[in-house]
C-alpha positions as CSV (number, residue, x, y, z in Angstrom):
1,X,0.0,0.0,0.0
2,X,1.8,3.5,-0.9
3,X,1.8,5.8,1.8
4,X,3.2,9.9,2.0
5,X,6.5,10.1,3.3
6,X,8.4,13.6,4.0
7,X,11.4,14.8,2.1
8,X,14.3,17.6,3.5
9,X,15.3,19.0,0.5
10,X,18.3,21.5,0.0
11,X,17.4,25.1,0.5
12,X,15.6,26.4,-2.1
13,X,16.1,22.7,-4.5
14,X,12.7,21.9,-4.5
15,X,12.4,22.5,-8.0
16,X,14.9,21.0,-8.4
17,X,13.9,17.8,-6.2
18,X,11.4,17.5,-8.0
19,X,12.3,17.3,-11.2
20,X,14.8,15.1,-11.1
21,X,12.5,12.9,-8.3
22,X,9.7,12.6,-11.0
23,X,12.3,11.4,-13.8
24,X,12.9,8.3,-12.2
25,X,9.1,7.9,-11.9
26,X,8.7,8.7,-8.0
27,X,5.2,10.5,-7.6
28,X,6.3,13.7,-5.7
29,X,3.8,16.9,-4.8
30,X,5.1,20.4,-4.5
31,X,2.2,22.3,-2.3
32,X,2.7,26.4,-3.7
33,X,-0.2,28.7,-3.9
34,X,-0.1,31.6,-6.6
35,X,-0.3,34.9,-3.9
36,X,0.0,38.5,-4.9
37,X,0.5,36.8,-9.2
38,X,3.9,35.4,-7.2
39,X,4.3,31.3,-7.0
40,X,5.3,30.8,-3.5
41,X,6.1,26.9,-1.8
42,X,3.7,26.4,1.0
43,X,6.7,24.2,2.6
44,X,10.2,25.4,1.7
45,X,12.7,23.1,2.2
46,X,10.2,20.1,2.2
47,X,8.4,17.7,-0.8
48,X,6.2,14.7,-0.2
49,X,6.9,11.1,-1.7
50,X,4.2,8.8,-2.4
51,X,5.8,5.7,-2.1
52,X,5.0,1.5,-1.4
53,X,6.9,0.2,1.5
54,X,7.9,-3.2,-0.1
55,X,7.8,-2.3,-3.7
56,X,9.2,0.5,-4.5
57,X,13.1,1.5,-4.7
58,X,13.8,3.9,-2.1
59,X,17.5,3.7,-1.5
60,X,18.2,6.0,-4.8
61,X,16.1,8.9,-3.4
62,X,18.2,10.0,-0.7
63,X,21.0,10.3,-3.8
64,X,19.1,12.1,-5.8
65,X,20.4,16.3,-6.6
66,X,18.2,18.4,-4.2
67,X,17.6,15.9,-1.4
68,X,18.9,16.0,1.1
69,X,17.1,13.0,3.5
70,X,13.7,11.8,4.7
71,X,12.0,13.2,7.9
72,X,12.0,10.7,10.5
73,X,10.1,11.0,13.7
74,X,11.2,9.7,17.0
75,X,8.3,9.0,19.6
76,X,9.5,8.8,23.0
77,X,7.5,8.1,26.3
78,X,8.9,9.7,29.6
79,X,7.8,6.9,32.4
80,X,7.0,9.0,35.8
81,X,9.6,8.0,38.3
């Protein structure tokens, strides 16, 4: 099942990211809104990856120009003492 995953990309690469992301066939979305006739990222610095867990590639993403590695969450419980 593909799921969203979160991409850091170099600062101001998402264009960039993008491109080359979507040239080896990954499906990536860009939020931007068109403000004041200006295109403007909603996100800078970040892309989103639509991407299967066991079928897709992922290890050439984190190569590819403009990325620069994907956002990972840690969860951490504090126990009371």
């Amino acid at each position: 099942m593909k799921k969203w995953y979160l991409i850091k990309t170099k600062p101001r690469q998402e264009k960039i990211a993008t491109y080359n992301l979507q040239n080896q066939n990954y499906h990536v979305y860009c939020p931007w809104a068109k403000i004041n006739n200006k295109i403007v990222i909603l996100f800078p610095g970040y892309l989103f990856i639509n991407l299967d867990e066991n079928s897709d590639n992922w290890s050439p993403i984190k190569s590819t120009k403009g990325v620069v590695n994907f956002v990972k969450f840690v969860i951490c419980f504090l126990l009371p003492r």
